[in-house]
Structure formats: C-alpha cells, structure tokens
N, C-alpha and C positions, 0 to 999 in steps of 0.2 A: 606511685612514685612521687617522689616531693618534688615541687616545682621548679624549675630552672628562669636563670637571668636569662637563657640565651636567646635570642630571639630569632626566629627557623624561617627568615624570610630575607632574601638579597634587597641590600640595600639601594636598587633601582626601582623594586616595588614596590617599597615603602615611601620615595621617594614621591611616586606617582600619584598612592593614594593620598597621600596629604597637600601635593599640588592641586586635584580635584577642589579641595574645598574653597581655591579662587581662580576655578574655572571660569566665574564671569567676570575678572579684573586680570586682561592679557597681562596686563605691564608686569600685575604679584606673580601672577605666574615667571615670566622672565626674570624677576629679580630674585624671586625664591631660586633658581635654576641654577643662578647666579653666584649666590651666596653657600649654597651647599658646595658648589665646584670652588669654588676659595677654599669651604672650609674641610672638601677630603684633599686638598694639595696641599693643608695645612699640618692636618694628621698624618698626612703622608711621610711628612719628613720628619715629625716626631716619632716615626715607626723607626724611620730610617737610623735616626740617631739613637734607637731602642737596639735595631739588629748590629748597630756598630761595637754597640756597648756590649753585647752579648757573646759576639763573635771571639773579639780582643778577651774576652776573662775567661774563655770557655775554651780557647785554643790551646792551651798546656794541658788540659783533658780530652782532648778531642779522639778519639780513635781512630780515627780516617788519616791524621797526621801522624809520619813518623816519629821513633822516639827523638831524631837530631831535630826534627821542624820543632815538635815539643820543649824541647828542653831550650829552644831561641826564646820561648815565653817565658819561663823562670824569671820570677820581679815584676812581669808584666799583665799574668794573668789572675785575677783575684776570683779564689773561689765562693769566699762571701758575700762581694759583688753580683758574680754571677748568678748567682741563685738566688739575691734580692729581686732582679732583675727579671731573670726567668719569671718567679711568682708573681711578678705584675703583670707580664705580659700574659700569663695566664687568668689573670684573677680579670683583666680588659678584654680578656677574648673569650669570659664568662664559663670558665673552664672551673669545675670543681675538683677537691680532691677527693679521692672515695677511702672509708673509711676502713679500718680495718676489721672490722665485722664483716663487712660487705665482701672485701677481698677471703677472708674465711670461710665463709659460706659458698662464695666461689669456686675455692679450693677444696671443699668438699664435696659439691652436688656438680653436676655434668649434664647439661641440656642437650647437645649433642654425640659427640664422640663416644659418650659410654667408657670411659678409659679414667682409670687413674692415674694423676702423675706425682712424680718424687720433682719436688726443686731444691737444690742447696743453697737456701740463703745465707750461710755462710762465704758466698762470694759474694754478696755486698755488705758494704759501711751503710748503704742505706739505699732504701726501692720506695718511687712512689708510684701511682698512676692517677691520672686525673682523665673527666669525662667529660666530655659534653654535649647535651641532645640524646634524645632515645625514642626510641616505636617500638610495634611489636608487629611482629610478623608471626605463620603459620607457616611450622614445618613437619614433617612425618618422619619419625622416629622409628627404628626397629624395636618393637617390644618384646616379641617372638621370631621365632621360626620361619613364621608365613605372615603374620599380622606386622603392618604399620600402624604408630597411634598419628593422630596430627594434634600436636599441642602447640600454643603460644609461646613463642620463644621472644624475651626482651634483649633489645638491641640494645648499647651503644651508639651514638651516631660517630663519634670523636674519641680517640682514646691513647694519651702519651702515657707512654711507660720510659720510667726516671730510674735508669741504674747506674748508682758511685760505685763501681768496681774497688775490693780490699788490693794491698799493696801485694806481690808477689810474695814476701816472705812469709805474711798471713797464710795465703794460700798454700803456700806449701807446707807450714806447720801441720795446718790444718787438713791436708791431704782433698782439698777443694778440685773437682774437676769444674771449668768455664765450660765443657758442653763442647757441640761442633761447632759453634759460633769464633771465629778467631776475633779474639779482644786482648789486650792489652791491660795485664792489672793495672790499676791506680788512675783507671781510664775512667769516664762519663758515658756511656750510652742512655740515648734518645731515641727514640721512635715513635709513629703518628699511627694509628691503623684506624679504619673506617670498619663501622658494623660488627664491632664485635659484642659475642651474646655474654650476656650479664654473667652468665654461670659459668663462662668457659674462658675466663678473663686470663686463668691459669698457660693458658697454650702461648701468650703472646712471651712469655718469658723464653728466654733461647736458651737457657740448660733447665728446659722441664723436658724430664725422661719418662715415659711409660712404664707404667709398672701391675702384676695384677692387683686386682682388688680382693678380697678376702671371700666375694662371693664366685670369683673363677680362682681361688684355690682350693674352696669347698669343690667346684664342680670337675675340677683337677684332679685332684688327690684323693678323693673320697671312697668315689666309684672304682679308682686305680688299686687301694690299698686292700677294699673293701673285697673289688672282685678276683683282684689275687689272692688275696688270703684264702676265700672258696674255692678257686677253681684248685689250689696248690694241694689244698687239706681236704678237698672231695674227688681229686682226679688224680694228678699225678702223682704227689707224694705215695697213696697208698700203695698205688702200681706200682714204685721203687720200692719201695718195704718189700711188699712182695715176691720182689725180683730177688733182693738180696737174700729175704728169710731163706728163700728156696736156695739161693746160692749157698749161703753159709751149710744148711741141713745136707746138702747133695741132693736134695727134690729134683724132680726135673722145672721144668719152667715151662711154663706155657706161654710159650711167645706172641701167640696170638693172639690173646686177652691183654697180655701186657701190652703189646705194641697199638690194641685197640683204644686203651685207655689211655696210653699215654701220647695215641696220635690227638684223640679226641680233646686229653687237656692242653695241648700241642693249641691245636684248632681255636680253643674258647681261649688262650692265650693271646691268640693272635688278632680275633674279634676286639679282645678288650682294649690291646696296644693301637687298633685301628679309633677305637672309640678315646683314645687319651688322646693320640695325634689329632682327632677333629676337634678337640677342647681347646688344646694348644694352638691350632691351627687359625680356630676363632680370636685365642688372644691376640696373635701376629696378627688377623683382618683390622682388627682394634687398633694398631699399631701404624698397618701401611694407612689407615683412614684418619688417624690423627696428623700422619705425614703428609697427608693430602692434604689437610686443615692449613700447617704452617705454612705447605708449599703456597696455597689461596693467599694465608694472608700476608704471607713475602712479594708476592707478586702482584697479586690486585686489591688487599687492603693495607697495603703499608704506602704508604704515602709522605714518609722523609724519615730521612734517619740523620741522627747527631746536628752538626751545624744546618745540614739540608733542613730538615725541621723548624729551624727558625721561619722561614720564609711561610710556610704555612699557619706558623704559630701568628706572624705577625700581620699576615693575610687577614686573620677572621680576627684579632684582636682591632686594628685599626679597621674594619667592618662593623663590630658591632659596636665603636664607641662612636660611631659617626651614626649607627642606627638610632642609638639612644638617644645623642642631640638632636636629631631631625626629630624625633617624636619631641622631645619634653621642648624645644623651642615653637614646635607647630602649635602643642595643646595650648601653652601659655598664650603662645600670640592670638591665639581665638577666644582663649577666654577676656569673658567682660569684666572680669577683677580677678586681682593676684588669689591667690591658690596656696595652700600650704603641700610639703610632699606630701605628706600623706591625701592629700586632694587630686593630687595627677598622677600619682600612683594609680590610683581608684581609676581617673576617668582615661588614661591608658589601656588599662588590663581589662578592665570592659569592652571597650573598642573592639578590644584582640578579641576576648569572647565572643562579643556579639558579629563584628564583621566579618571576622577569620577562622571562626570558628576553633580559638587554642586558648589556651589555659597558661599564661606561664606569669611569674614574678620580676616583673619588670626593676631595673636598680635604677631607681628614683636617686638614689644619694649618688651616687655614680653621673646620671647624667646632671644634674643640679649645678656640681662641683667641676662639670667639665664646662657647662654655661657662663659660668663664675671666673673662672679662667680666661674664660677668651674673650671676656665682656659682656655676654651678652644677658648675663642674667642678675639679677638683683632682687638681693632678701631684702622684709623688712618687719621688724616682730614675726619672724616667721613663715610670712606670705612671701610668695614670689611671684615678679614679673618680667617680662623681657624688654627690651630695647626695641622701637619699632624696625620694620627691616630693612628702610633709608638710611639707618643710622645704623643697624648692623651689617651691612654691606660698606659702609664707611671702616666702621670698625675694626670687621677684618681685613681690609684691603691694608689700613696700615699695621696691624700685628704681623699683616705675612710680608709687606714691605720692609720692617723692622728685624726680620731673621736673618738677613745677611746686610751687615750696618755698615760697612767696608768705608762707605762712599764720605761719611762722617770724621771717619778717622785721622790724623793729622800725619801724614807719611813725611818723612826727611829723604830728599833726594842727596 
C-alpha cells in the first residue's frame, strides 16, 4: 500500500524520544518541555478557531438539528466555506481521500460478510470517504460447509464518510429510498469509524441493502427449477395422465400405484422445498451477519457523527501538526548545517525506519511552512535552519502573548 503522512505514534512519545538526544544538558531538556507546551496551547486555539469556523457553516446542514434550528443559519452558513475548511482539517490530520477505483473494487469484492450490497447513489449530490492509517490482521472466513480459510484482511485505521444528501423533490422524482437511517434531505452526514476492512468499505454507507449475488441465485434457482422439472415429468405428472386416461376410458384405476407414485413425488417435492429453504435460509444468515457488522460498527467503530466528528477530526489534525514540528525543528536544531527538504525528509523517514521500525512519508513541506509561520524556521537558497531554542522560546512566548491584543487597544469610556 502506498505510504502515508500519518505518523502512528502519540505525540508524548515522540516528545520523549527527541528529548533523549539532550539527556546530558537538564536545563535543553526543560526548555525543550517548555517550548512544545507553548507551542501545543498554540495549536490549540488555532484548532479551536478551525472547529468554530466549521461548526457556524455546517449548521444549516447539520442533521442532528432541526429544520426551525436550520433554517436560523440561512445567510449564515456557507457551504463553500465549509468544505474549504473541512478539507484542511483533514489534509492536517493527514487524512487521504480514497480514490474511486479503490471504492469500486470495494464494492465489488467482500472480505468478510460474503453478501452483496445494492446502494442508491442517487440520494447523494455527492459521497466521499477519506482514510487514514492501516494493518493488517488475520481472520477466518467461511469458505465451505465445515472448512474455515484464515486470510489477511487490510484494515483501515481511520475512516470519514462525506454524505450531501439531494434535495427532497430530487428524491422523490427519483423514487430514492434514504434506507432506515432517519436523515433529512438536503442534509450533510458525517461519520468517523475505526477499523474498517479495505473491501468492505461498502457496509459503512446507511442505505446499503443486501441483496443475492448471481452465485446464490445460481444455487437458488437452479436445483429448484431443475429438480422440479424431473420430479413433475418423472413422477407425478405421469401418475395424473394416468389417472385421467383411465377416468375418461371408464378403466378402472388403480389407486394404489397412483397414490404410490404420487405420494412418492409428493415426498421428493418436499425434500426439494426443504433443500431451497436451506439456500434461502443461508442467504438470510448472510443478512442477520452483515447486520451484526453495522450493529459493531454503530456501536464500537463509529466514533462521531455530523458536528460530533469535528472534535475527533480536530483532535489528530492539531496532533499530528504538532508531531510534525517537533520532528522537523528537533532534526534541524541538531543538525551542523542547514539542510534542504529534501535532506530532512531523508534523515527523518530513516529515523522512523531504523528506530521504530515504520515506513511512512513524512510532509516535510507541511512541517517547513508550519516553522515558517511561527518563526522558527528560516530558508536560504534553499537550506533550512532554525532559531536557537533561547530565542525560540522567546518567540513564541510573544506570538501566543499577541493572540489576544485587547490590552493595546485604545477603549473610550
């Protein structure tokens, strides 16, 4: 799988490990300690003013609010705002979007559940989902009867699903069922879920319906059509001819034989309707097991919905832009000369290899430009280096003193 920005480690262990490297000068140590706690109370309120902004243009969409709360935002809530917004908060909390291959492939193959599902995308103007982080785990699958396989199943670690709901008159033209989910056309639904598997991305949608597959109507209808036709036209039908030839001739009938044959294809009728009910019966197991699926992931992998979601989203966004600065200001301040990105790119993702044993694609331009920002970092031709951390502890003590300037201002009593 292709390498992710995200970096799979809390920002207090990272913290720790780059404290280590002035393990023998206490004072770097405290000042380092020092200057990160400035600057997550810094990020902090730039999050803050991120969920403010998201809150305010997303509340005329909101589902969770009624239509009278809603329609109090009319003029107030911008939907191109919002979703300027959104996608940054996501794009800082290193969240991808997944492409639409990806989601095809999904929607066709099934790692678990074995079940096909029908969605109408015709109830939205527009679906996205974005991912971030993934493993793989080991699970056993029913392949048969009696046989489990155990195959590698890829996870998700992180995964919002983005649905604009069409307006109701759309829907109704278009005879769109929303599914059992109660939502409100012309609404935004949002959702967070944890752990979902790569193939089965399909289930997280709340009007995807079960449906058979073409190889449980082959095993359906096959044997149904196949061994009625035999039992009809090798047992019973003939025994009615016969009954009748003899009725219309004045023959006598032999009841016996007839009632034998027609208990007997009576019997193998009844075998076969036993054997369709257990086909059918399988696809309903199919069914209560994908219901067991949503029920899991409504309950212990969903982890916010609509505005709730912001809080999570803004969690690991202002997490991992604060992971990013502690690395790229740690490697610069130890290196013995400025560095170009693509040089702490390099001596980053190595690190993670070698020390942490992970593989990922660190956003060197991302953190550069967040350095850049709050002072502490400086191009020149190219190379970069930082501020010492006397002077960036200066620095940001007056950038966060300058966030609320009140004291400046010239008030008329």
């Amino acid at each position: 799988m292709k390498r992710e920005h995200y970096i799979p480690f809390n920002k207090e262990f990272l913290l720790e490990q780059q404290i280590a490297t002035f393990s023998d000068d206490q004072k770097k140590v405290e000042d380092f300690k020092k200057l990160f706690d400035i600057i997550e109370h810094y990020f902090h309120y730039e999050a803050f003013n991120l969920n403010r902004n998201l809150k305010q243009n997303y509340a005329l969409f909101d589902p969770d609010l009624s239509l009278k709360e809603r329609q109090a935002f009319l003029g107030k809530s911008d939907f191109a705002v919002f979703k300027e917004t959104l996608l940054k908060v996501l794009d800082q909390g290193n969240y991808r979007r997944v492409d639409q291959e990806t989601l095809d492939k999904a929607f066709e193959d099934s790692d678990l559940i074995g079940l096909n599902l029908s969605i109408d995308f015709n109830a939205f103007k527009d679906y996205e989902l974005y991912v971030r982080g993934h493993h793989q785990a080991k699970e056993k699958v029913k392949k048969y009867i009696f046989w489990k396989k155990e195959i590698d199943i890829e996870y998700y670690d992180r995964v919002l699903i983005y649905l604009n709901y069409n307006e109701k008159e759309y829907l109704s033209e278009n005879k769109v069922k929303l599914g059992k989910m109660p939502i409100d056309p012309g609404t935004i639904a949002l959702k967070i879920f944890k752990r979902v598997p790569k193939n089965d991305l399909e289930t997280i949608f709340p009007n995807a319906i079960p449906r058979m597959s073409t190889r449980d109507k082959l095993f359906f209808w096959v044997p149904g059509i196949g061994g009625g036709i035999s039992l009809l036209s090798t047992t019973v039908i003939p025994a009615l001819i016969g009954m009748y030839a003899a009725y219309q001739s004045g023959e006598t009938i032999d009841l016996l034989n007839s009632k034998a044959s027609l208990n007997q294809g009576l019997i193998a009728l009844g075998v076969l309707s036993l054997y369709l009910f257990r086909q059918y019966s399988n696809f309903v197991n199919k069914k209560i097991k994908y219901s067991k699926i949503l029920s899991d992931s409504l309950y212990f992998k969903n982890l916010g919905n609509n505005s709730g979601a912001f809080y999570s989203l803004l969690n690991s966004s202002e997490e991992e832009v604060l992971k990013e600065t502690i690395l790229a200001y740690t490697f610069l301040h130890q290196s013995e000369k400025p560095l170009t990105a693509q040089e702490l790119d390099d001596q980053i993702e190595s690190w993670f290899r070698t020390k942490l044993n992970t593989d990922l694609d660190f956003n060197v331009k991302d953190a550069l430009t967040k350095l850049k920002n709050i002072g502490f970092g400086i191009e020149t031709n190219g190379k970069w280096e930082v501020i010492s951390l006397n002077k960036a502890l200066v620095t940001i003590d007056e950038l966060w003193d300058n966030v609320f300037d009140y004291a400046n201002t010239t008030v008329n009593i």
